[in-house]
C-alpha positions in Angstrom: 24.1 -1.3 11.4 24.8 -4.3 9.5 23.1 -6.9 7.5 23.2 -10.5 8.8 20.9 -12.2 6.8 17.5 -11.8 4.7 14.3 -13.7 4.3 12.2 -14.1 1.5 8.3 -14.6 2.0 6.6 -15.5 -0.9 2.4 -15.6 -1.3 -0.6 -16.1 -3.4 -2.9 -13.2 -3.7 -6.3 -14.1 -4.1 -8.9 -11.5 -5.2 -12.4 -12.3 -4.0 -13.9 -8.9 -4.4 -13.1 -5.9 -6.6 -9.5 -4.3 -6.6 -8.6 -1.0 -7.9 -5.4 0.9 -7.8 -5.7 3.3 -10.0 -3.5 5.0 -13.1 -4.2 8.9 -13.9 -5.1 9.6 -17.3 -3.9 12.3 -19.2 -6.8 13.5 -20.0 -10.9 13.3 -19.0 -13.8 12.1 -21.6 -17.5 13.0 -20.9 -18.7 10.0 -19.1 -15.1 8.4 -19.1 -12.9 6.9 -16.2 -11.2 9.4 -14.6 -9.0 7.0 -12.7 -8.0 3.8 -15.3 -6.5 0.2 -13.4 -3.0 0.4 -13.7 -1.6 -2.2 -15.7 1.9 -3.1 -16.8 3.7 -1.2 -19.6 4.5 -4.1 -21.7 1.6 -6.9 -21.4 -1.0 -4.1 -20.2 -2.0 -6.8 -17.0 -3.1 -4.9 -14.3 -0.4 -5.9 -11.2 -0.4 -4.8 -8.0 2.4 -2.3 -7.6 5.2 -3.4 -4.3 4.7 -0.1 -2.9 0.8 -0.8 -2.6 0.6 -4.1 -0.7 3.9 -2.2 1.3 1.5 0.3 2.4 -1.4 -1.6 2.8 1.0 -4.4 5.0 1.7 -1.2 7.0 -2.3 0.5 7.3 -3.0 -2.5 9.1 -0.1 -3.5 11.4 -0.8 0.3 12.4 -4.6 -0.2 12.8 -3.7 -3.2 15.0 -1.2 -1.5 17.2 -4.2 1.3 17.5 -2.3 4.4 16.3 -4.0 5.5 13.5 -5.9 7.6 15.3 -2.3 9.3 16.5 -1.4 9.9 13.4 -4.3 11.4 11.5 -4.6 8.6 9.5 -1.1 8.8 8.0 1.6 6.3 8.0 3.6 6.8 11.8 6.4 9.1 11.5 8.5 11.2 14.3 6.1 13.5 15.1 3.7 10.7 15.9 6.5 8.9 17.6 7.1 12.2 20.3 3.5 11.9 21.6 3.1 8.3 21.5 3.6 6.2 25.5 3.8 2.9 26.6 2.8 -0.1 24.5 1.6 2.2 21.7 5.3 3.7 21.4 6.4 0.1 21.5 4.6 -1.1 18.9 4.8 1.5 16.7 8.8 1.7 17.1 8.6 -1.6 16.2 6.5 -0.9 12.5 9.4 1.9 12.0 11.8 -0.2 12.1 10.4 -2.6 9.6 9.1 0.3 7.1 11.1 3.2 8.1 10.4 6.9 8.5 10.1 9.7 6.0 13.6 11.5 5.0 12.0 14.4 7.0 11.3 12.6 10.4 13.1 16.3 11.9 15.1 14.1 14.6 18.4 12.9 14.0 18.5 10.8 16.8 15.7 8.9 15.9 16.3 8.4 12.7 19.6 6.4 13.4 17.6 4.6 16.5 15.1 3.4 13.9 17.3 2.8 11.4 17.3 1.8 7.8 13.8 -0.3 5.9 14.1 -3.5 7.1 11.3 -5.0 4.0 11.1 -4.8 0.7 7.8 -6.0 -1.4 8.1 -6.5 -5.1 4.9 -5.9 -7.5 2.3 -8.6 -7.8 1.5 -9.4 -11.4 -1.0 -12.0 -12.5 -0.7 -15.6 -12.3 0.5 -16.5 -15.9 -1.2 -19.6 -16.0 -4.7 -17.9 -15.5 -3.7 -14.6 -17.8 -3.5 -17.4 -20.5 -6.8 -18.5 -19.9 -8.2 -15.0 -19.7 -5.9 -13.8 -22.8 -7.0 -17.5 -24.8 -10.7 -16.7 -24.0 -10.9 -13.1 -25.4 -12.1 -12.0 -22.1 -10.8 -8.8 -20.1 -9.2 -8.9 -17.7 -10.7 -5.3 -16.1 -14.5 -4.0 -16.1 -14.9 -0.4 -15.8 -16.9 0.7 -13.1 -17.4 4.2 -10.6 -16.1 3.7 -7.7 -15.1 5.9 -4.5 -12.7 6.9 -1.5 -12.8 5.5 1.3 -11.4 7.5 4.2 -9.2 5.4 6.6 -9.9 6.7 9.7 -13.8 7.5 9.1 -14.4 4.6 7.3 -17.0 6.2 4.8 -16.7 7.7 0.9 -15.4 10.8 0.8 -16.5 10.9 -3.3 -20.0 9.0 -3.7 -21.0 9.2 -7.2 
Protein backbone atom coordinates (compact mmCIF):
# COMPACT_ATOMS: atom_id res chain seq x y z
CA UNK A 1 0.00 0.00 0.00
CA UNK A 2 1.12 3.29 -0.75
CA UNK A 3 0.62 6.81 0.23
CA UNK A 4 -0.75 9.22 -2.39
CA UNK A 5 -1.59 12.11 -0.59
CA UNK A 6 -2.68 13.44 3.06
CA UNK A 7 -5.27 15.91 4.32
CA UNK A 8 -5.14 17.97 7.13
CA UNK A 9 -8.46 18.95 9.04
CA UNK A 10 -8.11 21.50 11.38
CA UNK A 11 -10.99 22.61 14.26
CA UNK A 12 -12.00 24.63 17.17
CA UNK A 13 -13.00 22.83 20.18
CA UNK A 14 -15.53 24.46 22.14
CA UNK A 15 -16.29 23.23 25.73
CA UNK A 16 -19.78 24.09 26.77
CA UNK A 17 -19.99 21.64 29.69
CA UNK A 18 -17.44 19.99 31.94
CA UNK A 19 -14.49 17.93 30.49
CA UNK A 20 -12.36 15.59 32.37
CA UNK A 21 -9.69 13.35 31.19
CA UNK A 22 -8.03 12.42 33.86
CA UNK A 23 -4.09 12.03 35.24
CA UNK A 24 -3.36 9.32 38.01
CA UNK A 25 -1.71 10.51 41.01
CA UNK A 26 0.90 8.91 42.73
CA UNK A 27 -0.59 8.86 45.68
CA UNK A 28 -4.43 9.36 47.49
CA UNK A 29 -5.15 12.23 50.30
CA UNK A 30 -8.19 11.83 52.65
CA UNK A 31 -10.82 13.80 50.84
CA UNK A 32 -8.42 14.45 47.81
CA UNK A 33 -8.89 13.82 43.92
CA UNK A 34 -8.12 10.62 43.13
CA UNK A 35 -8.09 11.22 39.42
CA UNK A 36 -6.34 15.08 38.75
CA UNK A 37 -7.06 16.86 34.96
CA UNK A 38 -4.18 16.20 32.96
CA UNK A 39 -2.37 19.04 32.07
CA UNK A 40 0.74 19.63 30.05
CA UNK A 41 4.26 19.02 31.51
CA UNK A 42 5.66 22.47 30.85
CA UNK A 43 2.69 25.24 31.11
CA UNK A 44 0.55 22.77 33.45
CA UNK A 45 -2.74 23.69 30.80
CA UNK A 46 -4.89 20.98 30.75
CA UNK A 47 -5.03 19.79 26.73
CA UNK A 48 -6.84 17.27 25.41
CA UNK A 49 -4.52 14.38 24.60
CA UNK A 50 -4.72 13.14 20.29
CA UNK A 51 -5.33 9.76 21.46
CA UNK A 52 -8.64 10.97 23.33
CA UNK A 53 -10.59 12.89 20.66
CA UNK A 54 -8.96 9.69 18.33
CA UNK A 55 -11.00 7.52 20.44
CA UNK A 56 -13.75 9.43 21.07
CA UNK A 57 -13.93 10.24 16.86
CA UNK A 58 -14.06 6.51 16.83
CA UNK A 59 -16.95 5.61 19.97
CA UNK A 60 -19.14 7.47 17.85
CA UNK A 61 -18.55 6.60 14.16
CA UNK A 62 -19.03 3.01 15.86
CA UNK A 63 -22.21 3.99 17.73
CA UNK A 64 -23.54 5.33 14.40
CA UNK A 65 -22.72 2.28 12.31
CA UNK A 66 -24.64 0.29 15.41
CA UNK A 67 -21.89 -2.08 16.46
CA UNK A 68 -21.15 -1.29 19.82
CA UNK A 69 -23.32 -3.59 20.90
CA UNK A 70 -21.09 -6.36 18.81
CA UNK A 71 -18.31 -5.48 20.40
CA UNK A 72 -19.03 -5.21 24.11
CA UNK A 73 -18.56 -1.83 24.07
CA UNK A 74 -14.94 -2.02 22.90
CA UNK A 75 -13.33 -0.38 19.95
CA UNK A 76 -14.08 -3.10 16.67
CA UNK A 77 -11.36 -5.45 16.21
CA UNK A 78 -11.21 -9.03 14.22
CA UNK A 79 -13.11 -10.90 16.40
CA UNK A 80 -15.96 -8.38 16.03
CA UNK A 81 -15.20 -8.31 12.39
CA UNK A 82 -15.83 -12.50 11.99
CA UNK A 83 -19.49 -12.23 13.36
CA UNK A 84 -20.34 -8.98 11.90
CA UNK A 85 -22.86 -9.26 8.14
CA UNK A 86 -24.10 -7.04 5.73
CA UNK A 87 -24.09 -3.30 6.15
CA UNK A 88 -22.79 -3.57 9.72
CA UNK A 89 -19.50 -5.46 8.25
CA UNK A 90 -19.38 -2.62 5.75
CA UNK A 91 -19.35 -0.05 7.92
CA UNK A 92 -17.35 -1.18 10.35
CA UNK A 93 -14.52 -2.35 7.69
CA UNK A 94 -14.79 0.97 6.72
CA UNK A 95 -13.87 2.52 10.62
CA UNK A 96 -10.84 -0.18 10.51
CA UNK A 97 -9.46 1.09 7.88
CA UNK A 98 -9.37 4.66 9.07
CA UNK A 99 -8.24 3.71 12.79
CA UNK A 100 -6.85 0.37 12.39
CA UNK A 101 -6.90 -2.87 14.41
CA UNK A 102 -4.99 -3.99 17.50
CA UNK A 103 -1.44 -5.74 16.78
CA UNK A 104 -3.32 -8.83 18.00
CA UNK A 105 -6.36 -8.85 15.57
CA UNK A 106 -5.28 -13.07 15.26
CA UNK A 107 -5.90 -12.89 11.30
CA UNK A 108 -3.27 -12.28 9.08
CA UNK A 109 -5.32 -11.86 6.21
CA UNK A 110 -7.27 -9.24 7.60
CA UNK A 111 -4.84 -7.42 8.93
CA UNK A 112 -3.15 -6.70 5.43
CA UNK A 113 -7.02 -6.30 3.91
CA UNK A 114 -7.46 -3.54 6.48
CA UNK A 115 -4.37 -2.20 6.30
CA UNK A 116 -2.23 0.44 8.01
CA UNK A 117 -4.04 3.83 10.29
CA UNK A 118 -5.23 5.88 7.79
CA UNK A 119 -5.61 9.19 10.67
CA UNK A 120 -3.70 10.71 12.92
CA UNK A 121 -5.08 13.43 15.68
CA UNK A 122 -2.57 15.65 17.43
CA UNK A 123 -3.38 16.92 21.15
CA UNK A 124 -5.67 19.85 21.68
CA UNK A 125 -4.12 22.48 23.96
CA UNK A 126 -5.84 25.72 24.89
CA UNK A 127 -6.41 28.61 22.76
CA UNK A 128 -3.42 30.93 23.75
CA UNK A 129 -5.16 33.91 23.33
CA UNK A 130 -7.81 32.90 26.12
CA UNK A 131 -4.92 31.02 28.52
CA UNK A 132 -3.62 34.69 28.64
CA UNK A 133 -6.75 35.93 29.78
CA UNK A 134 -7.25 33.20 32.22
CA UNK A 135 -3.37 33.27 33.27
CA UNK A 136 -3.58 37.53 33.33
CA UNK A 137 -6.71 37.25 35.57
CA UNK A 138 -5.33 34.89 38.32
CA UNK A 139 -8.13 32.57 37.63
CA UNK A 140 -7.75 28.62 37.24
CA UNK A 141 -8.14 27.26 34.69
CA UNK A 142 -9.61 23.72 36.45
CA UNK A 143 -12.18 23.31 39.51
CA UNK A 144 -11.94 20.23 41.34
CA UNK A 145 -14.96 18.35 41.53
CA UNK A 146 -16.32 14.27 42.07
CA UNK A 147 -17.25 12.96 39.24
CA UNK A 148 -18.08 9.38 37.70
CA UNK A 149 -17.93 6.57 34.96
CA UNK A 150 -20.09 6.44 32.57
CA UNK A 151 -20.48 2.99 30.97
CA UNK A 152 -20.74 3.19 27.19
CA UNK A 153 -22.96 0.75 26.34
CA UNK A 154 -25.43 1.11 29.52
CA UNK A 155 -25.21 4.59 29.57
CA UNK A 156 -25.34 4.92 33.53
CA UNK A 157 -22.31 5.52 36.42
CA UNK A 158 -20.72 2.70 37.13
CA UNK A 159 -18.94 4.76 40.39
CA UNK A 160 -21.68 7.32 41.93
CA UNK A 161 -20.14 9.07 44.74
Amino acid sequence: MQLNNMHTLEATIELVTGLHIGAGNEEMHIGGIDNAVLKHPHTLEPYIPGSSLKGKMRSLLEWRAGVVGDSGGKPVDGKTLAHLQGEKLTAAEQIAKLFGLSGDSGNEDLTKRIGPTRVSFWDCSLDSEWASKVKESALLYTEAKSENMIDRIKGVAEHPR
